[in-house]
Every structure is written in structure tokens, then in C-alpha cells.
C-alpha positions as CSV (number, residue, x, y, z in Angstrom):
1,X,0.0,0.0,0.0
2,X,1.6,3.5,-1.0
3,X,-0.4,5.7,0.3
4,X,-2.2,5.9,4.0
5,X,-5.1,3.8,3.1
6,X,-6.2,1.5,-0.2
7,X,-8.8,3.7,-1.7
8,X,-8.3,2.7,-5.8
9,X,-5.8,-0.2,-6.5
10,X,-5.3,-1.8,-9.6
11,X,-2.7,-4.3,-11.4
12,X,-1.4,-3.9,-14.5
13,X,-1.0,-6.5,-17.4
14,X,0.1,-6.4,-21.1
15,X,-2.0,-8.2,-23.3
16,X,0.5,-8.0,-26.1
17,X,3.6,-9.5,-24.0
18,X,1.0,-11.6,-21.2
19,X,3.3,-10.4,-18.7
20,X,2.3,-8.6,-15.3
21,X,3.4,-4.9,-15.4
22,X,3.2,-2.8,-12.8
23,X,0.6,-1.3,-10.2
24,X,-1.1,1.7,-9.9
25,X,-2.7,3.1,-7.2
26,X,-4.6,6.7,-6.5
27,X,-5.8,8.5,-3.5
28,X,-8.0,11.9,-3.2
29,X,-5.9,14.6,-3.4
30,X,-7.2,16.1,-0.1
31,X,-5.2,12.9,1.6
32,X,-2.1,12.8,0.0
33,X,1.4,14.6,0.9
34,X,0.8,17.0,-1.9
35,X,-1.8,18.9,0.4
36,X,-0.9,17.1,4.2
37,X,2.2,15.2,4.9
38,X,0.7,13.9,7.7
39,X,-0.2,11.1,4.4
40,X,1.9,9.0,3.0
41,X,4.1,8.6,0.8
42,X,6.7,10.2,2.4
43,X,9.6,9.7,-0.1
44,X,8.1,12.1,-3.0
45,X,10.5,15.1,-2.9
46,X,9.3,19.0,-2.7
47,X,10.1,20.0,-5.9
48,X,8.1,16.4,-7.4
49,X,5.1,17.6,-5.3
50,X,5.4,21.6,-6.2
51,X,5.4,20.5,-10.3
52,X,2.2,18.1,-9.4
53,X,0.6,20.9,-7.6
54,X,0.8,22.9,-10.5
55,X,-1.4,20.9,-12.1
56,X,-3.8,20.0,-9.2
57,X,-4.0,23.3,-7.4
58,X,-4.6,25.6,-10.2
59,X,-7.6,28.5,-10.3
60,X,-8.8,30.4,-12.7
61,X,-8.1,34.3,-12.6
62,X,-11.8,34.8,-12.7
63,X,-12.8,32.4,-9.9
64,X,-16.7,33.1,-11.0
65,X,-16.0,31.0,-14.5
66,X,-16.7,27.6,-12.6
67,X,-16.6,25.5,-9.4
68,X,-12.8,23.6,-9.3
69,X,-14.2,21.4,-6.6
70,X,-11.2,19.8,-4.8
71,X,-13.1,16.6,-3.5
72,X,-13.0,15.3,-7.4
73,X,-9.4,15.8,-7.6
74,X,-7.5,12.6,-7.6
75,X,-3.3,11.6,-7.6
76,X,-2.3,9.1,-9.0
77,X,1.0,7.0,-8.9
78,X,2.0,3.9,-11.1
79,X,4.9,1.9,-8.8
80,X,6.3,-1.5,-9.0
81,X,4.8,-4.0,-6.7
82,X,7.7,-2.8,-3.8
83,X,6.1,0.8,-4.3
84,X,9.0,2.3,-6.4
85,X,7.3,4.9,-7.8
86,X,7.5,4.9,-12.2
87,X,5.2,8.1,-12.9
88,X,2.1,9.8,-11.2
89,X,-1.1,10.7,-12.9
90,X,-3.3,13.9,-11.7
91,X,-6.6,13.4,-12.2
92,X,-10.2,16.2,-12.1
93,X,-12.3,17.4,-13.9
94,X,-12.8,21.0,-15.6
95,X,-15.1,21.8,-18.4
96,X,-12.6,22.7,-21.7
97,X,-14.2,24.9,-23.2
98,X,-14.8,27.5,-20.1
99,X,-10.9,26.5,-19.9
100,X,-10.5,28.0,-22.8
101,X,-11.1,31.4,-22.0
102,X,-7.7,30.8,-20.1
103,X,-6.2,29.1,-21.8
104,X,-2.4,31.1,-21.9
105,X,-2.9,31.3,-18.2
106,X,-3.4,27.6,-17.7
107,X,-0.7,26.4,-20.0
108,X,1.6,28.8,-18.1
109,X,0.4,28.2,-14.6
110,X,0.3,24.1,-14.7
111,X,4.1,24.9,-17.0
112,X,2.6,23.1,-20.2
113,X,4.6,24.9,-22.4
114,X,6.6,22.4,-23.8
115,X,3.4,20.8,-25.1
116,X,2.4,23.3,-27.1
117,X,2.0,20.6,-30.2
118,X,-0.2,18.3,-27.6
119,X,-2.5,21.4,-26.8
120,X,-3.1,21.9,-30.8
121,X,-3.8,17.9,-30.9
122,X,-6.0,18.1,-28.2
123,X,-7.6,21.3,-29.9
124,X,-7.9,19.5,-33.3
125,X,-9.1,16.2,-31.3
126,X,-12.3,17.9,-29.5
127,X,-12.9,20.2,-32.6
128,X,-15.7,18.2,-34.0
129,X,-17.5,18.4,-30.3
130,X,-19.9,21.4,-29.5
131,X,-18.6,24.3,-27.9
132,X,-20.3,24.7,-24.5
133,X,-20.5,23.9,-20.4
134,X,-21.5,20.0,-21.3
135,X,-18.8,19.5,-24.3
136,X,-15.0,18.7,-24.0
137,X,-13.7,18.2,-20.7
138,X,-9.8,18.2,-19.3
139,X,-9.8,15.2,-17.3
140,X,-6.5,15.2,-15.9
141,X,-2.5,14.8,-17.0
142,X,-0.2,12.4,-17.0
143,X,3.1,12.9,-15.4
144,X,6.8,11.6,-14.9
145,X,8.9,10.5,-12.1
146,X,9.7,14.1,-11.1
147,X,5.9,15.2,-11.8
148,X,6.6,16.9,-14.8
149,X,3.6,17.1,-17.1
150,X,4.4,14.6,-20.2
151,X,0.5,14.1,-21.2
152,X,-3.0,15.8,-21.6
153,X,-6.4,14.1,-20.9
154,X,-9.4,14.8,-22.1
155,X,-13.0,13.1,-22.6
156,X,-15.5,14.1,-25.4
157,X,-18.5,12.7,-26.9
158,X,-16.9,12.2,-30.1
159,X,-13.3,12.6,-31.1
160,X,-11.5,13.2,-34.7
161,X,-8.3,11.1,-35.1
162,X,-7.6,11.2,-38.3
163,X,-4.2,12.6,-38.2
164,X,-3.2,9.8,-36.1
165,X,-3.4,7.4,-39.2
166,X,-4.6,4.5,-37.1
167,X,-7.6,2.3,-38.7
168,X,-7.7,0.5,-34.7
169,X,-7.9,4.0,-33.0
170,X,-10.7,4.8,-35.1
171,X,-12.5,1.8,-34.7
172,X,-12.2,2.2,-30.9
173,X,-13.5,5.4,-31.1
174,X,-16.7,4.4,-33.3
175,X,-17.1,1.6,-30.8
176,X,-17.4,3.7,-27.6
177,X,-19.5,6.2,-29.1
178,X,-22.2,3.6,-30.1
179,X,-22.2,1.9,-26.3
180,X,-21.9,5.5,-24.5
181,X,-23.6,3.7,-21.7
182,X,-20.8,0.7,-21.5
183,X,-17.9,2.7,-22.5
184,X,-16.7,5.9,-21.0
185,X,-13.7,6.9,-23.4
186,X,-10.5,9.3,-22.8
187,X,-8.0,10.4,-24.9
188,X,-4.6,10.8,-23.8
189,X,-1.9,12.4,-25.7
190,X,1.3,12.3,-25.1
191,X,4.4,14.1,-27.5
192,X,5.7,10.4,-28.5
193,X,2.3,8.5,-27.8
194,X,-1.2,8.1,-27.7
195,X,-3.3,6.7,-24.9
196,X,-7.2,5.4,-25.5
197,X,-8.3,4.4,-22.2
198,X,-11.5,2.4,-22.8
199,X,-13.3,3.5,-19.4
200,X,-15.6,0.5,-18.9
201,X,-18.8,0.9,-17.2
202,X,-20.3,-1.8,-14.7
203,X,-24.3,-1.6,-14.5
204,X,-25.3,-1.9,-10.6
205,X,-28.6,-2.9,-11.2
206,X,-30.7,-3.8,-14.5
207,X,-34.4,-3.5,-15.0
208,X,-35.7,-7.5,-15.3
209,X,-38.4,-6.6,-17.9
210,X,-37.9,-8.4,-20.7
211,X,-38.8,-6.0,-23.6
212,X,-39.4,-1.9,-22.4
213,X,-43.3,-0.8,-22.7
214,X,-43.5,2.7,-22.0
215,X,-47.5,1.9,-20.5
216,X,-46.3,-1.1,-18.8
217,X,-43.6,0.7,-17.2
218,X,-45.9,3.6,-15.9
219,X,-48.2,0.5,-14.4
220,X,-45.1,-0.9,-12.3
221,X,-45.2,-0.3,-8.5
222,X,-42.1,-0.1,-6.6
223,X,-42.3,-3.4,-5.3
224,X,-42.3,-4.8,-9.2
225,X,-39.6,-2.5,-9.6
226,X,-37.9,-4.0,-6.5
227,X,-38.7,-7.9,-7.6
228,X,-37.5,-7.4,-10.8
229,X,-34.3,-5.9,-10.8
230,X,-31.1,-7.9,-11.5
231,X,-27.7,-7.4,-9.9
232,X,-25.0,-8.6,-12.1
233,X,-21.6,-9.4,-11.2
234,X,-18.2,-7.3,-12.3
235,X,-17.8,-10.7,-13.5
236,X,-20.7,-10.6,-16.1
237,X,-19.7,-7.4,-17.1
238,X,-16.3,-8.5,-18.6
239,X,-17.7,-10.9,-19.9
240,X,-20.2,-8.7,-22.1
241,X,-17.5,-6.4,-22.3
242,X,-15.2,-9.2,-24.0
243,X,-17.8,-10.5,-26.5
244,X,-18.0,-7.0,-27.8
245,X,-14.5,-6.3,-28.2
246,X,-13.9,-9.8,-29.5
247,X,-17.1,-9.4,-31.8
248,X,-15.4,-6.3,-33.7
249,X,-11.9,-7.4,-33.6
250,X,-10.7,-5.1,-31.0
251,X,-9.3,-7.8,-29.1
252,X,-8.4,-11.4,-30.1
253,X,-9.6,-14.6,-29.1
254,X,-5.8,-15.5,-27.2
255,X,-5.7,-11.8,-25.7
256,X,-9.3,-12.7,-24.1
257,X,-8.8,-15.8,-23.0
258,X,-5.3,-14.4,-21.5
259,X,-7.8,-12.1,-19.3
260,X,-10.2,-15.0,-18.1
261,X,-7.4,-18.1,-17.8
262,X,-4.3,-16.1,-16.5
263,X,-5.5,-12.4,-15.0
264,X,-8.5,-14.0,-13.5
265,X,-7.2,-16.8,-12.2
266,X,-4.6,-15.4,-10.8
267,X,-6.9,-13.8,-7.9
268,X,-6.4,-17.3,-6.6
269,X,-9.7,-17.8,-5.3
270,X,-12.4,-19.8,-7.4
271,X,-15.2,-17.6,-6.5
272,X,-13.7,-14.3,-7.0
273,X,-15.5,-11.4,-8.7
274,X,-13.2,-9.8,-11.1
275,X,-13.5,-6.0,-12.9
276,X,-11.8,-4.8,-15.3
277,X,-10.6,-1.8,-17.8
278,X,-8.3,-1.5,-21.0
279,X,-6.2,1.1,-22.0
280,X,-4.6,0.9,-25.9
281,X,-1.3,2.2,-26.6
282,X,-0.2,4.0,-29.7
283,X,3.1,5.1,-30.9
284,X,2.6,9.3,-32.3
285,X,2.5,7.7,-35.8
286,X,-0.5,5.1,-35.2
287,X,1.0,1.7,-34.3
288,X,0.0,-0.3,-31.6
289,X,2.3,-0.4,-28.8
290,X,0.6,-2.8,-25.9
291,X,-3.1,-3.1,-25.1
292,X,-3.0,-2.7,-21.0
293,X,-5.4,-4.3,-18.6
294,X,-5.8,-2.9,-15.5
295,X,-7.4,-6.0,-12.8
296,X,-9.2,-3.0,-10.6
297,X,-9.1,-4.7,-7.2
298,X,-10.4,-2.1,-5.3
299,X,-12.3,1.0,-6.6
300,X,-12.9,4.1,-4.5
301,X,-12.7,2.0,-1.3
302,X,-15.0,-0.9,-2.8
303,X,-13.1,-4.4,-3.0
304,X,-14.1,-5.5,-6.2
305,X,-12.4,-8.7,-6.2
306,X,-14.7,-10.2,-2.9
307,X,-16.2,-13.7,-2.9
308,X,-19.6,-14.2,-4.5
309,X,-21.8,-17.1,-5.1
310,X,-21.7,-17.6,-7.9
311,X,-22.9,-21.7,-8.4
312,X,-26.6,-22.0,-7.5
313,X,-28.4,-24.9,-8.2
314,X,-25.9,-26.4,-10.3
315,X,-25.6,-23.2,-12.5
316,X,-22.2,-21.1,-12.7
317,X,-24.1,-17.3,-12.8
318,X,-20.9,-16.2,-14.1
319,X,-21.8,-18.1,-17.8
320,X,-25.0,-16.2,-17.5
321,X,-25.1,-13.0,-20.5
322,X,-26.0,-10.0,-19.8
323,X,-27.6,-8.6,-22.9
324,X,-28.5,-5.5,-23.1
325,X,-31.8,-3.3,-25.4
326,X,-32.2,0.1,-25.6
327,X,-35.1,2.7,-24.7
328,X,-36.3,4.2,-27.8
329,X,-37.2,7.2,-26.0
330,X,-34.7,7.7,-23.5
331,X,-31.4,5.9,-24.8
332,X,-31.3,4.4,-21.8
333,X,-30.3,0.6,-20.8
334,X,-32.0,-2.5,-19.8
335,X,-31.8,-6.5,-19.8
336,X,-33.4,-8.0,-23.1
């Protein structure tokens, strides 16, 4: 554990190599050294957390333009498995397009300015997004061993990358804006690569009605609502999540089965849930550099690896599919 408690801890596989990478672990920023070093870890140095604070600390000049609302910012640290830290990632959330109107004060207060070819494909990136409080947002940076900024993140309904020359980028793109609900999307880019972090999504609780009637819907009480309701598994999820990718060739049958016969199983306990989320790599000119899946084991303080029972009656759940329909009228999901 690197920081004072395990609030988000993940480990980190290549798909391409099937080797275990590294581990990465995040903490609110509120409850790190960076703001109290009453928190651990101890070992980052001053000038490592003044460059991260850069980032993480910044206001606006106008502070009326919008709420930076600390509680949402997060730090995070990729480290080896002995907690030698490799990089850090600053994560939060501000609205790009208010960002925009300062912009020059930004790039000079978070000391972006040798990414001034990032911020113009970032720019280019969101372009096709309208302009707006709900379009383009800065999700966070990436950052090196020192803290200095080495990558730009940002999440948008729809992204152009065509000048990235990459027929899988764009096909992971078209993918996660036809399952917004499933796939969350962020872009990160980098001077020398190219990040396309899939964001999965893991429904809570699905509606049991097998096809949506808008007049039979009205008619339900709570109690129907409370009856019929289904709570899947992580474990279902990857699965769905798996078919799809495997469905339009965005992952192959060995890198799948790699994720269920080797990252699964090596939980080490046969009733294990198990969640998920990918991350593809891309050199700056469009090849593929590694496909990275991140085994979440514990999200936002919830241990998503606990022991569920899963055989009933002779039936392993975890073989059950979730399928998903849509609501005509809403867009939203249920189970088919």
C-alpha cells in the first residue's frame, strides 16, 4: 500500500507481451502529501510535489468562470509491486471549453509549455465536439517520475483522429461512441504516444423486464420495480465487455482468453469477482504499442475482487449474458 489507506488499486497486465506490469494506485488529493504530509508517501520530494501541484492546485483568474471542486481531484502513482514509484497521474475534472477562455494562463500556470504541439492535438481532437458547459472536458495529466507534465487528458463525446493514421484508434472510437452507456472513453496524448483508455462501465442494477413498454412501465409499483431488478456481477460485465471487443476485432480470441485463464485466475480464489478496464497504446505515428489491462481490485474504497456465489443450483451465474436493449425514448439501458 503507497499511500495511507487503499482507496483505488489496480494491477497492471500487457496483453500483447502476457506479462504482469506494474501497479497503480490513486488516492484523493485532499489525503495525500501534496496537500498534508501527515499522508503518505513520504519519499516524494518537494520539488516532485510543487510541479504536481501545478497541475492539481490551479484556479482560474476569474474564480466566478466555474466551481474547481477539490473533492473530485485525484493523484495518482503507477509503482512497481515494492512501491517504487515509475510516474504519477493527476486526475479532475474541468469543463474545456470554459478552460479556454484561459487558456495562456493555464498552460503557463500548470508549466505546459513544452506541449504546445499536444495542446493543438487536443484542440484538433475535440474540434468536432460542440462548444459549451457540457462539451469537452480536461480530465486530468499524466506525469513523470519528477511530476513533470508529459500528457494531456481529455474526454469528449466524439473525437476526430484522423491525423493519427490508425484504422484500430478509429475503430475504438466508433465503438465507444455507439455503447456510450458501456464505454466511458478518454484520450490521452502524449508528445511520443497516444493513450485510448476504454473506461468501462459496470451496471449496478438492470431492469428484469424483458422488452421496455412505456405503458407497462408507468403500471409498475415499486415493489415490481424492487422484484425485478437484477444485480450482475463485475464478472458478467467482462464478460459482455469481452464479447464485444472480441465481436469487432478489437481484441483477439488469445488476448481474451489471456484475461479470463491467466488475470483471472490469478486472484487465486475460485469464487472471486473480477473487474476490469483496457487502456490501448499508440506510438505518435498510429501503431500499436501494448493493449493494458488494469485488474481493478479495489475502486474508490469498494473491494471489487470479494467472494460471491456464484454456483446455485448447479448453475455457474458467471456463464449467464448479460444482454443489453435500448429505450427508444430515452437511450437508456435494460436487460433484453
Amino acid at each position: 500500500m503507497i499511500f495511507s489507506d487503499t482507496y483505488t488499486f489496480h494491477k497492471r497486465y500487457s496483453l500483447l507481451t502476457q506479462t504482469e506490469l506494474d501497479e497503480y494506485s490513486e488516492m484523493p488529493w485532499l489525503y495525500t502529501p501534496l496537500v498534508d504530509t501527515q499522508y503518505n508517501p513520504s519519499t516524494i520530494s518537494t520539488v516532485t510535489k510543487q510541479n504536481l501541484n501545478k497541475v492539481l492546485d490551479w484556479q482560474y483568474i476569474i474564480k466566478s468562470r466555474d466551481t474547481i471542486k477539490n473533492e473530485y481531484k485525484r493523484l495518482g502513482i503507477i509503482h512497481t509491486n515494492e512501491n517504487a514509484i515509475k510516474s504519477y497521474v493527476s486526475r479532475f475534472d474541468l469543463s474545456y471549453d470554459i478552460l479556454r477562455r484561459e487558456k495562456s494562463h493555464y498552460i503557463k500556470g500548470t508549466d505546459t509549455r513544452h506541449l504546445n504541439d499536444v495542446w493543438e492535438k487536443i484542440e484538433n481532437a475535440v474540434s468536432v465536439n460542440e462548444r459549451g458547459p457540457t462539451g469537452a472536458r480536461l480530465r486530468g495529466m499524466t506525469h513523470d517520475q519528477y511530476g513533470t507534465v508529459n500528457g494531456i487528458t481529455v474526454n469528449a463525446a466524439m473525437y476526430d483522429l484522423s491525423s493519427f493514421n490508425s484504422s484500430l484508434l478509429s475503430e475504438l472510437c466508433e465503438y465507444s461512441t455507439r455503447n456510450k452507456m458501456h464505454v466511458g472513453s478518454q484520450l490521452t496524448i502524449c508528445p511520443d504516444k497516444v493513450i485510448y483508455d476504454m473506461d468501462l462501465k459496470y451496471p449496478r442494477i438492470i431492469s428484469g423486464m424483458k422488452e421496455y413498454e412505456t405503458t407497462a412501465f408507468k403500471e409498475m409499483t415499486g415493489e415490481d420495480m424492487m422484484m425485478n431488478k437484477i444485480r450482475p456481477s463485475f464478472y458478467q460485465g467482462v464478460k459482455r465487455h469481452l464479447f464485444g471487443f472480441d465481436r469487432y476485432n478489437l481484441l483477439t480470441s488469445e488476448q481474451s482468453n489471456y484475461i479470463i485463464d491467466n488475470i483471472y485466475q490469478s486472484i487465486g480464489r475460485v469464487s472471486a469477482d473480477f473487474k476490469i478496464n483496457l487502456q490501448y497504446v499508440f506510438s505518435s505515428d498510429g501503431t500499436l504499442i501494448d493493449i493494458i489491462c488494469s485488474r481493478i481490485c479495489y475502486d474508490q474504497f469498494e473491494h471489487c475482487e470479494e467472494d460471491r456465489t456464484f454456483v446455485k443450483d448447479e448453475v455457474d451465474l458467471r456463464e449467464t449474458t448479460i444482454v443489453y436493449g435500448e429505450y427508444t425514448e430515452t437511450g437508456l439501458s435494460y436487460k433484453t
